[in-house]
N, C-alpha and C positions, 0 to 999 in steps of 0.2 A: 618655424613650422616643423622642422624636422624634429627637433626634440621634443615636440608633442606627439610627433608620431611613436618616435622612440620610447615615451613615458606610458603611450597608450599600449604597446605591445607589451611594457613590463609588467604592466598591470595585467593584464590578460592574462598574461603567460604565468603571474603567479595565483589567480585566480586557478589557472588550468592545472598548476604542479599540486597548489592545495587538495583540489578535488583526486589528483592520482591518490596522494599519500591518504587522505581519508579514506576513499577506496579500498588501497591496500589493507589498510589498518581494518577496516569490516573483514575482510576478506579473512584475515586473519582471526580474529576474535569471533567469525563463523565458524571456522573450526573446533571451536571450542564447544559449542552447542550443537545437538541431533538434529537430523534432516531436514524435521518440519518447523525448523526455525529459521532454514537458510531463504526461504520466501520472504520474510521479514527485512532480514536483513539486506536480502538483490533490491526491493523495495528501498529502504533507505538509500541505499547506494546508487540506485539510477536518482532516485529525486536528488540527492542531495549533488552529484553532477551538475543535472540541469540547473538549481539552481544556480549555484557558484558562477556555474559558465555565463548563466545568466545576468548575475549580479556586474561579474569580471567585463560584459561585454558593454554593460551598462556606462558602466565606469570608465572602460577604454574610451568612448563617444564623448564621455563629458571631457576626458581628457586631452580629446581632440581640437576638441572648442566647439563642440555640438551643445544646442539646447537640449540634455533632457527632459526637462521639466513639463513639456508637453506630453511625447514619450511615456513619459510613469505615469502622468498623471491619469490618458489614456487604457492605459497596461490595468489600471487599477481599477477604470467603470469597465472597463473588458472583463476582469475576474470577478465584478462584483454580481455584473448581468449571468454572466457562465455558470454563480453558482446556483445562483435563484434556479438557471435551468436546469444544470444538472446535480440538483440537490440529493434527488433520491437514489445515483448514481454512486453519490457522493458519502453518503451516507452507510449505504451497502460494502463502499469502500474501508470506509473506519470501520463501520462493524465487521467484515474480512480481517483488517489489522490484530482487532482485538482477541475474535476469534482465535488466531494463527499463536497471540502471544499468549491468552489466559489456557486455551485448551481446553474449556467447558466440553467439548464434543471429541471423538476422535473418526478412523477411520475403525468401521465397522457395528460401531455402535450402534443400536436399534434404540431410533427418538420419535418420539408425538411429538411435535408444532403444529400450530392452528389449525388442527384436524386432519393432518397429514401426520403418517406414522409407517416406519420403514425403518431401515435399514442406511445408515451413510455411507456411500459409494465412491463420494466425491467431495475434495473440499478446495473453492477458490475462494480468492478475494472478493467476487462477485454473488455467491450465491452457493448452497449446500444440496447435494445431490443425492435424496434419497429412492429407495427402492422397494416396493412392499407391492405387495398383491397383485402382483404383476402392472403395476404401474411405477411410472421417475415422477419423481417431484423433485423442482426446482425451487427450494427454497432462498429467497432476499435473504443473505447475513443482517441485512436488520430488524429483521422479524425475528429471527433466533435472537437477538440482544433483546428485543420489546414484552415479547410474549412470551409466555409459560410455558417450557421447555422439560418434558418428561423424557429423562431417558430408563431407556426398560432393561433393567437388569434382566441375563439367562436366566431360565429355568436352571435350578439346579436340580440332577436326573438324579434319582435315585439307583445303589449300586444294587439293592437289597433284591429288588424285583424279579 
């Protein structure tokens, strides 16, 4: 009995060193890239903690002499049902991801989406914040991936005038 405990903690525990050193290693190859890519990458880095520990914690139980297999099997109509519910959450998510990596939009740029037209003020994972005619518009990051996205170049002023 002991030595399964023992086998379960090593597991864990390398589970646990993996996730630092991955960690580290973002951390580090964040440096390498400008500001508005370190969202990205804290992103990768908290999930991919979670899951490891997750994975690592999994693993220590069966190592125990626990049945998983009920456990995952559960774990897995839980994530199935969660996404159905929060699909559009979900969604707004990846398109934040993609946003953050392609850079189609920036901070200040003046965009039309779906009859909203402003000024970007603001950019999450969640949802793009613009500002025109004395009104905020919160726009879904999935709507900016779906629909037709104008962004308005300045006026150029004439020097001559």
């Amino acid at each position: 009995m002991s030595q399964q405990i023992i086998l379960a903690i090593m597991v864990f525990a390398a589970f646990f060193i993996l996730s630092v050193v991955i960690d580290k290693l973002l951390k580090k190859v964040e440096t390498r890239f400008d500001s508005t890519a370190s969202e990205s990458f804290r992103l990768i880095s908290n999930s991919q903690k979670a899951m490891l520990l997750f994975i690592g914690s999994i693993l220590a139980l069966s190592k125990m002499g626990f049945d998983v297999g009920a456990l995952v099997a559960g774990l897995g109509l839980t994530g199935f049902a969660l996404g159905f519910a929060l699909k559009d959450a979900i969604s707004n998510l990846v398109a934040g991801i993609m946003i953050v990596l392609y850079k189609p939009i920036r901070m200040g740029n003046t965009i039309e989406v779906t009859g909203s037209k402003g000024t970007v003020i603001d950019l999450n994972l969640r949802y793009i914040t613009i500002k025109g005619d004395g009104v905020t518009h919160l726009i879904p990051n999935s709507l900016i991936l779906s629909n037709k996205l104008s962004i308005i170049e300045p006026q150029a002023t004439s020097e001559s005038e």
